[in-house]
C-alpha positions as CSV (number, residue, x, y, z in Angstrom):
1,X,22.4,-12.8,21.3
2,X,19.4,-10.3,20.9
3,X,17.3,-10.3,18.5
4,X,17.1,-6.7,16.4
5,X,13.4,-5.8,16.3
6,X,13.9,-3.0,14.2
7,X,16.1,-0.1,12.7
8,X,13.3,1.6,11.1
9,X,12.5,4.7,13.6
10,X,9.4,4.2,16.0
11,X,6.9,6.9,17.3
12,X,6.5,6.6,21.0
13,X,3.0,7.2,22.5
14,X,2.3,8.0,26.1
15,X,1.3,5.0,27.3
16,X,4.7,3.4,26.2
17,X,5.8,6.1,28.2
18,X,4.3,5.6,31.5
19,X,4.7,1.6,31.1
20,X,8.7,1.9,30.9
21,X,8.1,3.9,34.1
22,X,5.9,1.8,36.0
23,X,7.0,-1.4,37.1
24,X,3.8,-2.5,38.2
25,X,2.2,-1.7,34.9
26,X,0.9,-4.7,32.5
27,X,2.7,-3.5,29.8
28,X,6.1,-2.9,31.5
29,X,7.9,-6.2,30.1
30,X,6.6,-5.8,26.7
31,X,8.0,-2.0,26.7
32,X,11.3,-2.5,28.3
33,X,12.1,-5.6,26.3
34,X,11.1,-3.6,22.8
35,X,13.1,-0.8,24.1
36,X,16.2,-3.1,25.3
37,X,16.1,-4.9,21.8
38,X,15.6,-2.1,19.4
39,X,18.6,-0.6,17.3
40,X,16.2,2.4,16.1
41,X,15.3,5.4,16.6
42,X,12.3,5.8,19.1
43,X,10.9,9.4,18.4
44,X,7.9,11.3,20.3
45,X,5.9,13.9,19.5
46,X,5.8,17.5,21.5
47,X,2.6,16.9,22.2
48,X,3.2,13.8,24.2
49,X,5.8,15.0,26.3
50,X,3.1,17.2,28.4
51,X,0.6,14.5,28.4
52,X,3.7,12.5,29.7
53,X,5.0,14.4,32.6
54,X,1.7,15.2,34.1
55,X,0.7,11.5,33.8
56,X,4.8,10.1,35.8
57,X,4.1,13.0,38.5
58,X,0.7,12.6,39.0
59,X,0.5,8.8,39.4
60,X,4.3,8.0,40.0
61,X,6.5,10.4,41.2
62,X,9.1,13.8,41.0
63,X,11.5,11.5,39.9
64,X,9.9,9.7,37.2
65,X,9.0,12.4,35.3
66,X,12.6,14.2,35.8
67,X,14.3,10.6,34.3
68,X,11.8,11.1,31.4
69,X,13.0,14.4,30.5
70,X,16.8,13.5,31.3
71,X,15.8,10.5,28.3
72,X,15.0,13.0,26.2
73,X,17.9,15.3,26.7
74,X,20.4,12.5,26.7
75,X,18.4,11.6,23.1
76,X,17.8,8.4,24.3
77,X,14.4,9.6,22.9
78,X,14.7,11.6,19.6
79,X,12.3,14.5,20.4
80,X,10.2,15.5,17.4
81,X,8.6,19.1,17.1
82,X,4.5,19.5,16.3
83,X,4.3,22.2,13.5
84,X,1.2,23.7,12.1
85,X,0.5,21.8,9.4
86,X,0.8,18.6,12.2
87,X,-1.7,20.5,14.0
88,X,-3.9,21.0,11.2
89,X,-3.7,17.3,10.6
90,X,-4.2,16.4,14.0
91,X,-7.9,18.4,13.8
92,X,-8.8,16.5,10.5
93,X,-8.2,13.2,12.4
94,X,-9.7,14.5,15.5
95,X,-13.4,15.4,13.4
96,X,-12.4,12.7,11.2
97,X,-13.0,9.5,14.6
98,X,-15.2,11.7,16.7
99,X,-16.4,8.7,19.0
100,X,-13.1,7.9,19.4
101,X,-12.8,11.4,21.5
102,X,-9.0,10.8,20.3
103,X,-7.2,13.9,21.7
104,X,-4.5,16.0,20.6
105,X,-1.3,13.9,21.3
106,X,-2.6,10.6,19.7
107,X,-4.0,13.0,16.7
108,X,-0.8,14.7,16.7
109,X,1.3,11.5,16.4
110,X,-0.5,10.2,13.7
111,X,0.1,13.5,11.6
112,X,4.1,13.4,12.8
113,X,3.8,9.5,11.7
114,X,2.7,10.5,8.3
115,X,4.7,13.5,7.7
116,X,7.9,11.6,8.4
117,X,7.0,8.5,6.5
118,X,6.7,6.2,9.8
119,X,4.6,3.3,10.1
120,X,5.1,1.5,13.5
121,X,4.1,3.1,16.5
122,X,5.1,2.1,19.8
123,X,1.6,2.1,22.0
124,X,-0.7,0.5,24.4
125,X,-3.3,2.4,22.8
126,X,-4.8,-0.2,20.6
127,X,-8.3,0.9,20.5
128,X,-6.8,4.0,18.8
129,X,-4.2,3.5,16.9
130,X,-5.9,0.4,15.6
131,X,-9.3,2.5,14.3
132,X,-7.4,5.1,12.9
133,X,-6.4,4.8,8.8
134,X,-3.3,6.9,8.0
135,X,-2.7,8.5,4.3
136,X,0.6,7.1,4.3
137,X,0.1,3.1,4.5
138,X,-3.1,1.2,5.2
139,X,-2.5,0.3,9.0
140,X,0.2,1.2,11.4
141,X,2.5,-1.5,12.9
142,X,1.6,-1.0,16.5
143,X,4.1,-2.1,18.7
144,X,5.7,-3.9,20.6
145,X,3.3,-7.1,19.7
């Protein structure tokens, strides 16, 4: 029997994203295992579904980025909508880590993360999401491990 991870809900990055996709990336195994095991719900931003789909045509394939949307619409992944005061958050962080150059969807997720009380993010991103304090706890859980 499988071991439950979690049931807490999980914020998905892109990297998570492209890793489930790519069989040849490093991170594949990790991903698809948390993924397989996890009784939760994984959400993701708006912001990252872009960042997403241009990163599965671009380097994969047509295909790859059409199964990622069909996850989505099949709420496999629990899409999450980016409103203003996210944005606004998103900036603060953004000026807050300059020489991080963190962009929009990672700034983004960390304002969703807050807003919605969630503390584990699902990432490869760990130079990131490891930097970055949120108001909410002391540290995210970045996942999986």
């Amino acid at each position: 029997m499988a071991k439950i991870i979690s049931i807490a809900p999980v914020l998905i990055d892109t990297g998570i994203v492209y890793a489930l996709a790519d069989r040849s990336d490093s991170w594949h195994l990790r991903a698809c295992t948390f993924v397989q095991n996890f009784k939760g719900a994984l959400i993701i931003p708006s912001t990252v579904v872009p960042e997403a789909c241009y990163l599965l045509q671009t380097h994969l394939s047509p295909q790859a980025e059409i199964a990622f949307i069909t996850s989505i619409i099949n709420r496999a992944l629990r899409l999450e909508q980016v409103n203003e005061e996210d944005m606004s958050r998103a900036v603060d962080v953004m000026n807050t880590y300059p020489d991080l150059r963190t962009g929009l969807a990672d700034a983004s997720l960390v304002a969703v993360a807050e807003r919605l009380n969630i503390t584990a993010v699902m990432t490869t991103d760990r130079r990131h999401f490891s930097v970055i304090k949120p108001k909410h706890c002391p540290a995210f859980t970045l996942l999986p491990e």
